[in-house]
N, C-alpha and C positions, 0 to 999 in steps of 0.2 A: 979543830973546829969546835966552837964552841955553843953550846947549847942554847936556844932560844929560850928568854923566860917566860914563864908561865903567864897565860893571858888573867887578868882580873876582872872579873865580870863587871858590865856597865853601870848594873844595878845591886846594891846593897844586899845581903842574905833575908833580912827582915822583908825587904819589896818583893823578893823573888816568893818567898813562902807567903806572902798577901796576895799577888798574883795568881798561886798556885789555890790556895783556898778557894780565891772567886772565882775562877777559873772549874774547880772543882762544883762548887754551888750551880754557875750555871751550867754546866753537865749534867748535875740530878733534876735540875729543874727539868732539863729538854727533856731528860729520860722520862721522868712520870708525864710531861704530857703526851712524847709520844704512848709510853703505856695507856693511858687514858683514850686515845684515840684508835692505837690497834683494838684495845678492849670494843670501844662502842662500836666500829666496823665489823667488828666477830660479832657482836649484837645484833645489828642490822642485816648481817650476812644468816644468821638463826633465823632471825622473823621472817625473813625472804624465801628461807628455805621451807617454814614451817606454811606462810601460806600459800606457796606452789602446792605443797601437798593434801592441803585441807581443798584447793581447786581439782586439782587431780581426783581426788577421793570422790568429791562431787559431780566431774566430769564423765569418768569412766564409765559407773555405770548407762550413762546416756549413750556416748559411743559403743561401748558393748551393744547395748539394744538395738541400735541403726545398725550395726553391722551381721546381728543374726535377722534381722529384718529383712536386710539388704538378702545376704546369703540366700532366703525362705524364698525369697518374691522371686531371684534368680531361679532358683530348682523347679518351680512352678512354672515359670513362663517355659523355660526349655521342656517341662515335660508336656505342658500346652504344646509347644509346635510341634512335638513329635506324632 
């Protein structure tokens, strides 16, 4: 039986390595934009967390107060009906 021969590629070594370049180019391209966009997302995702917090900070106190309010006016009225 005798051995098949070796297939020849369609395209030239010089085409194949041209291919392979631009090929490679637009790969670094995609990568930095995707980097570019996780980055500004992780950006976005900071400011969002930073100002929930600066709301919080300014909320709580409020809700703390309504709720020892709350708590005071309870204790009173119950010791009122007794």
């Amino acid at each position: 039986m005798a051995e098949p021969a070796p297939k020849t590629p369609a395209r030239s070594p010089d085409v194949i390595v041209q291919d392979i370049a631009a090929e490679r180019e637009a790969l670094k391209s995609s990568f930095d934009a995707l980097a570019a966009d996780l980055s500004e997302a992780a950006d976005a995702v900071r400011e969002n967390v930073r100002e929930r917090t600066e709301k919080v900070k300014r909320v709580a106190p409020i809700v703390g107060g309504v709720a020892v309010v709350g708590l005071l006016g309870a204790v009173l009225l119950r010791r009122r009906r007794r």
